[in-house]
N, C-alpha and C positions, 0 to 999 in steps of 0.2 A: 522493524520495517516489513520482516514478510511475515509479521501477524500482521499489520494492517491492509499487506496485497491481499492475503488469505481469506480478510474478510470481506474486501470489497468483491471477491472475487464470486465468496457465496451469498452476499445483496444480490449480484449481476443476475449470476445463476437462480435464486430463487425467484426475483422477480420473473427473469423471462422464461421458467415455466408456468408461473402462476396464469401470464399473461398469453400463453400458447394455449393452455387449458382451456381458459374461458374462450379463448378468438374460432377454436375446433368445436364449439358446442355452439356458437353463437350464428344463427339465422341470419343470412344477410338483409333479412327485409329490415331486420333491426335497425338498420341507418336512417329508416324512413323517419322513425319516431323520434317524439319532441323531447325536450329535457321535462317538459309540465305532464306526460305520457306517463315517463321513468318516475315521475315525481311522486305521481298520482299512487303508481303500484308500490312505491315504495311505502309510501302513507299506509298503503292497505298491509301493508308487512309482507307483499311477495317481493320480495326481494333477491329471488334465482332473476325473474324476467327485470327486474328494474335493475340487476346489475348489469344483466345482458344490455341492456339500456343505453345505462350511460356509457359501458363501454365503449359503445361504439360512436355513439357521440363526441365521449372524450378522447380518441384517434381522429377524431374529426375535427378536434382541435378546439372544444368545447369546453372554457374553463372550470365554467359549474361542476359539469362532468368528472371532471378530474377531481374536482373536491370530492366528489360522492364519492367516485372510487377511494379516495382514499379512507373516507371514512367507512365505507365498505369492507374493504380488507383490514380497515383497523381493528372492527368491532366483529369481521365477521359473519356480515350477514350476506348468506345468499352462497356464500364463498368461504373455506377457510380461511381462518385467523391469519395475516401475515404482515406483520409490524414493515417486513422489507419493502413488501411493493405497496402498502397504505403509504409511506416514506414517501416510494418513487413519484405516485400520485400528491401526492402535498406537495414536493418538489418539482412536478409538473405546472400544478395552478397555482402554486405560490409565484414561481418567473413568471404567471400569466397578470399578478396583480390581485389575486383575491387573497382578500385580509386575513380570512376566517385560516386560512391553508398557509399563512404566512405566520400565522399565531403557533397552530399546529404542528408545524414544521420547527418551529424557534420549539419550544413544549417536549418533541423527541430531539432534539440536538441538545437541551438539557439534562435530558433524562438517559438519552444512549439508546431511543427507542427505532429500530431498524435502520441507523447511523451510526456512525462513528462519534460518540459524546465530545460536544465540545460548546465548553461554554461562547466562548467569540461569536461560533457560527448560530448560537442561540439566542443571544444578548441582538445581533445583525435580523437574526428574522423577526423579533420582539419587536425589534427596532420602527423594520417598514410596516407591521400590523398596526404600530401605535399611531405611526401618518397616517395611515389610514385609517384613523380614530376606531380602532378595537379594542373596547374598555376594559377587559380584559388583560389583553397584549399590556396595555399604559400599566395599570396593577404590576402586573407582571415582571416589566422592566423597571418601575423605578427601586424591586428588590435588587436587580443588577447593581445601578446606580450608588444603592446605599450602601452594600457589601463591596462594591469593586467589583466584581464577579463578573468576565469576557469585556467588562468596560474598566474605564480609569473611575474611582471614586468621584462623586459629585452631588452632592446632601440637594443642592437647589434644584437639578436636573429630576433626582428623585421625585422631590413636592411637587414640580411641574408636574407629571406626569400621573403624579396620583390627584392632582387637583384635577385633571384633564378625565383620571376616570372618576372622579365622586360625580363629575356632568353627569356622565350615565348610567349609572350604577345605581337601584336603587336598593330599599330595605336593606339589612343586614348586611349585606358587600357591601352598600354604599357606608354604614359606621364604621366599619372595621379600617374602610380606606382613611378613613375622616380620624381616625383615632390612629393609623399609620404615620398620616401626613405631620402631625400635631405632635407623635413622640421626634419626628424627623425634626420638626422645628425647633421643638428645645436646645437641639446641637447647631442652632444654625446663629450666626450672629444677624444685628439688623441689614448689614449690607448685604451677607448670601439672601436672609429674604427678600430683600431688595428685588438684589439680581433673578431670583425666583419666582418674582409675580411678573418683571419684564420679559424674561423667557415665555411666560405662559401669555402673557398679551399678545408677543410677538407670533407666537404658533397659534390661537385663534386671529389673527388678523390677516397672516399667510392661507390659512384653511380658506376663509372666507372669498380667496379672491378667486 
């Protein structure tokens, strides 16, 4: 129990120096600029001013924002490396709805990346990235699915899911998925496929509406 207070306590701690850091160096004009601004300098690889950027942005409540940030601090640029507050940013724009930071955030809760590992809370964010058709995230989760791993076992939930990324996956992801899906079926009898292409109708039919 107080290794787990311990650590949340130096998550707390390091994000909100990281974020004191950056807010003491950062120009107030910076609120004027746009996320396509931040974007641009990012592109060019200045990445001090296009953190300053989105930062301020992303206090402004800017979801994009918060994804950059956190791939910012994930990788580094502009800013030192800090798995903690890249985290706290993913778990900012992830509650915000973006897929990409919902993928990412499932991705370190797997891994124990500036979190506390935990498969549930990985298999959950995999989860909302996959509704929100991230082909990826779909890959991703139907390994949960087929191991049991943060979910209950389910061979047909699996093939959904990897049928949903072969959509959009192409070249060499996309076979590998297609040769996933295919060992999946051999363990499946006719009525889990069955239940397996109705689940997948049902979730493009929902998508659609």
């Amino acid at each position: 129990m107080m290794e787990r207070l311990n650590f949340f306590i130096r998550r707390f701690l390091s994000v909100a120096l990281a974020l004191l850091v950056l807010w003491a160096v950062m120009p107030q004009a910076v609120f004027a600029d746009t996320f396509t601004d931040g974007m641009k300098l990012h592109l060019q690889k200045k990445y001090y001013k296009s953190a300053q950027i989105f930062h301020g942005l992303a206090r402004a409540g800017n979801v994009r924002a918060k994804f950059m940030m956190g791939t910012i601090y994930e990788q580094g640029l502009g800013v030192l490396p800090d798995l903690n507050a890249a985290a706290f940013w993913y778990q900012k724009a992830a509650s915000g709805g973006n897929p990409s930071a919902q993928y990412n955030l499932g991705i370190f809760y797997q891994f124990g990346k500036g979190v506390q590992q935990s498969d549930r809370d990985a298999a959950a964010w995999l989860l909302r990235a996959a509704n929100n058709g991230h082909a990826k995230a779909q890959n991703n989760l139907s390994t949960f699915y087929f191991t049991g791993v943060g979910v209950k076992k389910d061979n047909a939930e699996a093939w959904k899911w990897l049928s949903l990324a072969a959509e959009q996956l192409k070249g060499r992801g996309r076979e590998i998925v297609l040769k996933n899906r295919d060992s999946i079926e051999k363990e499946m009898s006719s009525d889990e496929i069955g239940d397996a292409k109705r689940r997948l109708a049902n979730w493009q039919a929902n998508r659609k509406k």
